[in-house]
C-alpha positions in Angstrom: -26.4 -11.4 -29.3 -24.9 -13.5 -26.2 -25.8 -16.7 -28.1 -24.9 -15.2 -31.9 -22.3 -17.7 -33.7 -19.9 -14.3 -33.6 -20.2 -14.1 -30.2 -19.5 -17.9 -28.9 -16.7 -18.7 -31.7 -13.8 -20.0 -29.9 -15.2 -20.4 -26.7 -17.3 -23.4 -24.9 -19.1 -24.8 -21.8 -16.7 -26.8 -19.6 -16.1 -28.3 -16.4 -13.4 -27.0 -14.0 -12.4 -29.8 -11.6 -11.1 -28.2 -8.4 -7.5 -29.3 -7.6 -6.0 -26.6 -5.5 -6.8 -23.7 -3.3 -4.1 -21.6 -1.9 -3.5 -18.0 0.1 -0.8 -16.5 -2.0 -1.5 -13.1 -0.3 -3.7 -12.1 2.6 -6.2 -10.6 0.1 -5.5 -12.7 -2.8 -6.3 -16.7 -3.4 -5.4 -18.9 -6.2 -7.7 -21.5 -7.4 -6.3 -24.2 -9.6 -8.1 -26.9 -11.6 -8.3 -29.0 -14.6 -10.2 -28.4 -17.5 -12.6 -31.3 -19.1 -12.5 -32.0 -22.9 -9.9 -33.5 -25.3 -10.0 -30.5 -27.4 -6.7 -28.1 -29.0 -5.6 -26.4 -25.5 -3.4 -23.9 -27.4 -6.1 -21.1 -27.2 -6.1 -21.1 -23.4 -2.4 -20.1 -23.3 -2.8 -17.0 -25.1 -0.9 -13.9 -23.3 -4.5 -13.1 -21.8 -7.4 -15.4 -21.8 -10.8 -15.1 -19.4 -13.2 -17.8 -18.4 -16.8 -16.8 -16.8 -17.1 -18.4 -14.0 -20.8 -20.1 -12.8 -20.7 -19.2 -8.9 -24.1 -20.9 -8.1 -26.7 -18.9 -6.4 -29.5 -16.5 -8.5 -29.1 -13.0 -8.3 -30.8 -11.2 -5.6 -32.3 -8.6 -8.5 -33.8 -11.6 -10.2 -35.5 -13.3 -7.5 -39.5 -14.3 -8.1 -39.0 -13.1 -11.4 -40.2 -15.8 -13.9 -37.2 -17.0 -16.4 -34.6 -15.1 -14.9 -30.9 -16.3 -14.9 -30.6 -19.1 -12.4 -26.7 -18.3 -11.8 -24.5 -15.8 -10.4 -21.1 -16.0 -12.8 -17.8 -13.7 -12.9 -15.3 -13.3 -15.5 -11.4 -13.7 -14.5 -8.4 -14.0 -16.5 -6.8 -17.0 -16.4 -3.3 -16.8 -14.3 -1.0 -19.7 -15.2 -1.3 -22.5 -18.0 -0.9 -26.0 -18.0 -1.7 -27.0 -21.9 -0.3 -30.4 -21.4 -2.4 -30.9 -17.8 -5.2 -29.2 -19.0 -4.4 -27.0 -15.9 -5.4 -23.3 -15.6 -5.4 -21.2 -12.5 -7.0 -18.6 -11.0 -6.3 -15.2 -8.4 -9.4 -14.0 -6.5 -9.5 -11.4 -4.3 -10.9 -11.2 -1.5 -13.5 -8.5 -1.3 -15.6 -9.1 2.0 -17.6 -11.8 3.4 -21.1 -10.8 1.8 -20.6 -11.1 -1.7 -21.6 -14.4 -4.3 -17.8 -14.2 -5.2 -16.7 -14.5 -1.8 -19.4 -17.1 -0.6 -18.5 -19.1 -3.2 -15.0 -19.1 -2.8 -15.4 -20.0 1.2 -17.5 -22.5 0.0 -15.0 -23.9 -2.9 -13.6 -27.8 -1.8 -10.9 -29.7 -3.9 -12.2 -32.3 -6.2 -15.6 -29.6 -6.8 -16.4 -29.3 -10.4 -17.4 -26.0 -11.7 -19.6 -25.1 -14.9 -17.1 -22.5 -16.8 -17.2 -20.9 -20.1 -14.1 -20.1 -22.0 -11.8 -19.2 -23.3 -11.8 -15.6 -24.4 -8.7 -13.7 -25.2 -9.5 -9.5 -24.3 -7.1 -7.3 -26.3 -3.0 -7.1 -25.1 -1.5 -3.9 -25.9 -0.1 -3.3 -29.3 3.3 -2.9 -30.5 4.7 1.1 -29.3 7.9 2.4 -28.2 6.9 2.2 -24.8 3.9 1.3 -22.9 2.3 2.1 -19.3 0.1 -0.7 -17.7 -1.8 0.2 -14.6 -3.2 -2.4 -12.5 -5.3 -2.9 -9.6 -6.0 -6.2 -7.3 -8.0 -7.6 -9.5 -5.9 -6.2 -12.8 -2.7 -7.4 -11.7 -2.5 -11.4 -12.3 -3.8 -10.4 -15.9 -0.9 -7.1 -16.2 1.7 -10.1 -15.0 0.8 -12.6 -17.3 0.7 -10.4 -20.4 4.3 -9.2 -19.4 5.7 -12.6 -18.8 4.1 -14.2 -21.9 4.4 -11.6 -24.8 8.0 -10.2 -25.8 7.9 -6.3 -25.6 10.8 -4.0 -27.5 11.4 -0.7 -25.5 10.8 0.2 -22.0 7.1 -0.9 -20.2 6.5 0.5 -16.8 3.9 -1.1 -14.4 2.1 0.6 -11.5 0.1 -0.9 -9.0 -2.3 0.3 -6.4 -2.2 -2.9 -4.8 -0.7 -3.8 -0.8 2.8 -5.0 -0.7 2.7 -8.4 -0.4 0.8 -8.7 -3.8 3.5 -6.2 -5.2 6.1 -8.7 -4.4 5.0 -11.9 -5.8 4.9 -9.8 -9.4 8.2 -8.5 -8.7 9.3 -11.8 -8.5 7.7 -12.9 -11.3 8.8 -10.5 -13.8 12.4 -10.8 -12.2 14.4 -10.1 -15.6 12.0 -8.1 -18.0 12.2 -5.2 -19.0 10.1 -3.8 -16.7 9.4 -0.6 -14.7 7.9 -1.7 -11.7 6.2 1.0 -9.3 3.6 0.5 -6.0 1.4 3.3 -5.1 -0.5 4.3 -2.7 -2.9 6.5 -4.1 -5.2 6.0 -7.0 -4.5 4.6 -10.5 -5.9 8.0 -11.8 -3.7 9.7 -9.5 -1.0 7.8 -10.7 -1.3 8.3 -14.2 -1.8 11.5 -13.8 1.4 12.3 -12.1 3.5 10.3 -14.9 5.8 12.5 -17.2 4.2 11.3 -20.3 6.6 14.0 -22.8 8.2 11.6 -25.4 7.3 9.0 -27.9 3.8 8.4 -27.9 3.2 5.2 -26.0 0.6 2.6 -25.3 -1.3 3.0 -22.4 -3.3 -0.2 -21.0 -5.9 1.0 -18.5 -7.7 -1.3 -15.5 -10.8 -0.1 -14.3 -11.3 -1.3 -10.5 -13.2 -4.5 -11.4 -11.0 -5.4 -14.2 -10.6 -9.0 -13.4 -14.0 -9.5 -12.2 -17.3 -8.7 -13.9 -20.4 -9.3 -12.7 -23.3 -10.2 -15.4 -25.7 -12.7 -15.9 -28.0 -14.3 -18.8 -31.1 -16.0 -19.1 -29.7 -18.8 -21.3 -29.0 -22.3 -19.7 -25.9 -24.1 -21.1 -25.1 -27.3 -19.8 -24.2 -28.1 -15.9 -21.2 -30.0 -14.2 -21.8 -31.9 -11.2 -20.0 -31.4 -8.1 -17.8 -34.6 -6.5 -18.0 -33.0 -3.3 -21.8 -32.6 -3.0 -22.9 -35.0 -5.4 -25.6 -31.7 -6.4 -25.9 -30.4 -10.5 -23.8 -27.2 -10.7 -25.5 -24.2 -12.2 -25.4 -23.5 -15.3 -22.7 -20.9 -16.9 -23.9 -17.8 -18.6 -22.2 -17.6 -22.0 -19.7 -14.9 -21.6 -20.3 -11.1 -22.3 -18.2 -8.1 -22.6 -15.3 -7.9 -19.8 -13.4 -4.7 -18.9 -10.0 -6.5 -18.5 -6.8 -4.6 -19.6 -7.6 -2.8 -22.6 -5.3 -1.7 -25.1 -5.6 2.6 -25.6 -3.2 4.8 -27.7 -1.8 7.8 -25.5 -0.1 11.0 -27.6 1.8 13.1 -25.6 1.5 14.9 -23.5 -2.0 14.1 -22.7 -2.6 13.0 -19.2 -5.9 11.8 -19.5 -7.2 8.5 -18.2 -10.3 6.8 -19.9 -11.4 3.5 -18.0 -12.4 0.4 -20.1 
C-alpha cells in the first residue's frame, strides 16, 4: 500500500539542505532549508502540506531483526513557503533529550542535507458558518498556517493549550484575521468541552497531541542525500503514511463531543 501509485501521487524523495536553525520559543525550534529539484513548487504552498522527515538512526523495536526499516522518520507540516527559493520551514518541539526527534535535531548543522519525502497536503476544514480549531505544540504552526493562507467567511475561534510565548508569536501572526484567539491551561478536551457550541452548526478541526509529529517507519529504501557536514550517506526516507494532522470533522449542535484524528 505505502508504495501503491495512489498512495505516492504527488509526492517524491528529496533533499532538504539545511540553511537555518533558530529558537523561536523556549520549547519550539524552526528549521529552515531548501528543497532540491527543478520541479512545479506550487504544491508545497498549499494551506497545509507535510513532509516525512528521515531522522537517521533504526528504531530500537527493529534492531537485529533482518530487513527492518533502517530509518527513524517523522511527519511535520511545513510552516512557511518560499516557492520562488525553494524554501520551506519547519517548527519542532522540543520534547526531551532522549528521543530520535530530539537527538536529531541537537545533532542538525547548517549546510546538512536531509532525505525528505513530500509533499502531502492533510485535509483543511471545509467551508461552515463558523469553525473551532484546537491546537496543541505540535498542532499549532499547522492551525496558523491554515488560518493565514486560506480566506474563511464568518467567525473561527482558535484555542491552544500551548505556554505563552508560543501563544504570542500566532497572535502576531494572525494580527488582522478574523480570528478568536484563546490560551488555556487545561486540556484541549477540556477546552472543547467547556465551549458554548448552541448555534449554527460549525466545523470543528481537532489535534490529537502528536498532531504535527508522527512516528512510523517502512521497510522500503528510497534514495539517500548526502550530508555536507559529515560527508556520510543520509538514510533513506520512508515514503509517507497516514498522519493525524488537523482534521477536518462536522460538529451539530449542541454536541460536545471530541473525537481525535
Amino acid at each position: 500500500m505505502l508504495n501503491s501509485p495512489q498512495h505516492k501521487q504527488g509526492i517524491g524523495d528529496r533533499c532538504w539542505t539545511i540553511t537555518g536553525i533558530e529558537p523561536r520559543a523556549k520549547g519550539l525550534v524552526r528549521v529552515a532549508g531548501t528543497v532540491s529539484g527543478d520541479n512545479d513548487f506550487a504544491a508545497w504552498a498549499l494551506p497545509n502540506p507535510t513532509i516525512r522527515i528521515s531522522l537517521g538512526e533504526q528504531p530500537v523495536e527493529s534492531a537485529g531483526i533482518p530487513c527492518a526499516p533502517t530509518a527513524t522518520s517523522r511527519v511535520y507540516t511545513l510552516a512557511e513557503v518560499d516557492v520562488d527559493r525553494r524554501l520551506i520551514e519547519v517548527d519542532i518541539v522540543k520534547q526531551g533529550e532522549s528521543s530520535a526527534a530530539m537527538r536529531w535535531l541537537n545533532s542538525l548543522a547548517i549546510g546538512d542535507e536531509i532525505a525528505i519525502v513530500g509533499p502531502r497536503p492533510p485535509r483543511v476544514p471545509t467551508d461552515a458558518p463558523s469553525r473551532i480549531l484546537l491546537a496543541d505544540s505540535s498542532a499549532l504552526p499547522a492551525a496558523a498556517r491554515i488560518l493565514r493562507t486560506m480566506n474563511f467567511d464568518g467567525p473561527t475561534h482558535l484555542i491552544a493549550a500551548v505556554p505563552a510565548d508560543e501563544f504570542a508569536i500566532v497572535q502576531a501572526e494572525l494580527t488582522g484575521r478574523n480570528v478568536e484567539l484563546q490560551r488555556v491551561d487545561t486540556t484541549l478536551s477540556e477546552a472543547f468541552a467547556a465551549l458554548d457550541v448552541s448555534g449554527p452548526p460549525a466545523n470543528a478541526t481537532i489535534s490529537a497531541k502528536s498532531a504535527a509529529a508522527a512516528n512510523t517507519t517502512s521497510a522500503s529504501r528510497p534514495k539517500t542525500c548526502k550530508s555536507s557536514a559529515t560527508g556520510n550517506a543520509a538514510p533513506p526516507t520512508p515514503p509517507s503514511t497516514s498522519h493525524a494532522s488537523l482534521q477536518s470533522q462536522p460538529a451539530t449542535a449542541p454536541s460536545k463531543s471530541m473525537t481525535s484524528t
